[in-house]
C-alpha positions as CSV (number, residue, x, y, z in Angstrom):
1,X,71.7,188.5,90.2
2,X,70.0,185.3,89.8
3,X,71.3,181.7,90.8
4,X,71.4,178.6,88.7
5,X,70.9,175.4,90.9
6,X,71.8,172.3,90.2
7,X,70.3,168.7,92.3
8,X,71.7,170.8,95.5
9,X,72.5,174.1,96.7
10,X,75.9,173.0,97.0
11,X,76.2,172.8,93.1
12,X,75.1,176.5,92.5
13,X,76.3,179.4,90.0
14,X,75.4,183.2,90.3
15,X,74.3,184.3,87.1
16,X,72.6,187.5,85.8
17,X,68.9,187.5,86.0
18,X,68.3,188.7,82.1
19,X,71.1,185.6,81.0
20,X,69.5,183.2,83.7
21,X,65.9,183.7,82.2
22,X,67.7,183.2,78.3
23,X,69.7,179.9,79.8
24,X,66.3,179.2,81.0
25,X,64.7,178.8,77.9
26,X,67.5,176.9,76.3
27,X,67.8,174.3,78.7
28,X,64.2,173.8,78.9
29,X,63.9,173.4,75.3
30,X,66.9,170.8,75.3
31,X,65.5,168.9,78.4
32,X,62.1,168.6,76.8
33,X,63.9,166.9,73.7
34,X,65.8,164.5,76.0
35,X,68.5,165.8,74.7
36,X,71.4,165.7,77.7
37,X,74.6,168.9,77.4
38,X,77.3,169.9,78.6
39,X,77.3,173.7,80.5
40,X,80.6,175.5,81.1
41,X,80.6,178.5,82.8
42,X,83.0,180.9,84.7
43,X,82.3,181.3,88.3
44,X,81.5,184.8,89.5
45,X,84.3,185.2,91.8
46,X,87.1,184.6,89.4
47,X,87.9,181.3,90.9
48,X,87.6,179.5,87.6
49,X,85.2,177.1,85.3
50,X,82.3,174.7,86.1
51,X,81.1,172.3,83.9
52,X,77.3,170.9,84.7
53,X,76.5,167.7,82.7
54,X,72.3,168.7,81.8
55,X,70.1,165.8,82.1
56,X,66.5,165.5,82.6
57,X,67.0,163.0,86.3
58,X,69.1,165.7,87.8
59,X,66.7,168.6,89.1
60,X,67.3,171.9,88.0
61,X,66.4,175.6,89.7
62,X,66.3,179.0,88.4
63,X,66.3,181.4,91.5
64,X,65.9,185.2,89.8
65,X,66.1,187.7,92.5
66,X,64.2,190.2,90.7
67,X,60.4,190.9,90.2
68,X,60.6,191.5,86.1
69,X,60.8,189.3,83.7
70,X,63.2,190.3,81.4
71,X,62.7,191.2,77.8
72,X,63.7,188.1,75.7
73,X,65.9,188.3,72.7
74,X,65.5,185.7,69.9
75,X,68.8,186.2,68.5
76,X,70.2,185.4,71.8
77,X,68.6,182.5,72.0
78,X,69.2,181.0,68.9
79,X,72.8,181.6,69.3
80,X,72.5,179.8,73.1
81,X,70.8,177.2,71.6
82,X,73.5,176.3,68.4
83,X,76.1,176.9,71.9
84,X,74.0,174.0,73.5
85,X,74.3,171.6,70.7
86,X,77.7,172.0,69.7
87,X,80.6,169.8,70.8
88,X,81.7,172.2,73.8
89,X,78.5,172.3,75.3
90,X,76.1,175.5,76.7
91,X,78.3,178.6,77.5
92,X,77.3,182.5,77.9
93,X,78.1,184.4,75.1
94,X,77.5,187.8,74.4
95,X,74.2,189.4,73.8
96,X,73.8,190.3,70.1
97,X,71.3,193.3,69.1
98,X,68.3,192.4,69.5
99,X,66.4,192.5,65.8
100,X,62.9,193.9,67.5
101,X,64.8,196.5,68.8
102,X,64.0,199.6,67.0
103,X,67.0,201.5,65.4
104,X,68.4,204.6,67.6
105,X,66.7,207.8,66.9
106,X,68.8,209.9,64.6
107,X,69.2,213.7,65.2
């Protein structure tokens, strides 16, 4: 379990390390446009929503409490990234297959 950390610790979410390192990527790639968003996303504890308004003056962390990097799935990312531009904002969605994935063996 990772933690996304925005300006202070006070504004922080628990997220999974493998969807942290994906969010990663997607809000890096927005910030380095100057391109500001909205992220939603459901706090851990079932105590609701929290919306984060992404812009490059505010600083950001990504704390990943694991040791690996995770393997990175494109398709994932491209569907975070059409999240991230869209008139809702960023959210989590599911994992699709990942296309380099080889198909399961068959026997």
């Amino acid at each position: 379990m990772g933690r996304f950390i925005y300006d202070t610790n006070a504004n922080s979410v628990d997220i999974d390390d493998r969807t942290l390192a994906h969010l990663r990527i997607v809000m890096m790639n927005k910030l380095r446009r100057s391109e500001p968003f909205m992220f939603d996303v459901e706090i851990g504890d079932g105590s609701g929503r929290r919306s984060f308004w992404i812009h490059p003056s505010v600083p950001i962390q990504f704390h990943f409490f694991g040791s690996r990097q995770p393997r990175i799935n494109r398709r994932w990312i491209e569907a975070l990234m059409l999240s991230a531009s869209g008139p809702n904002g960023l959210a989590i969605l599911p994992e699709p297959e990942d296309d380099d994935t080889p198909p399961p063996a068959e026997g």
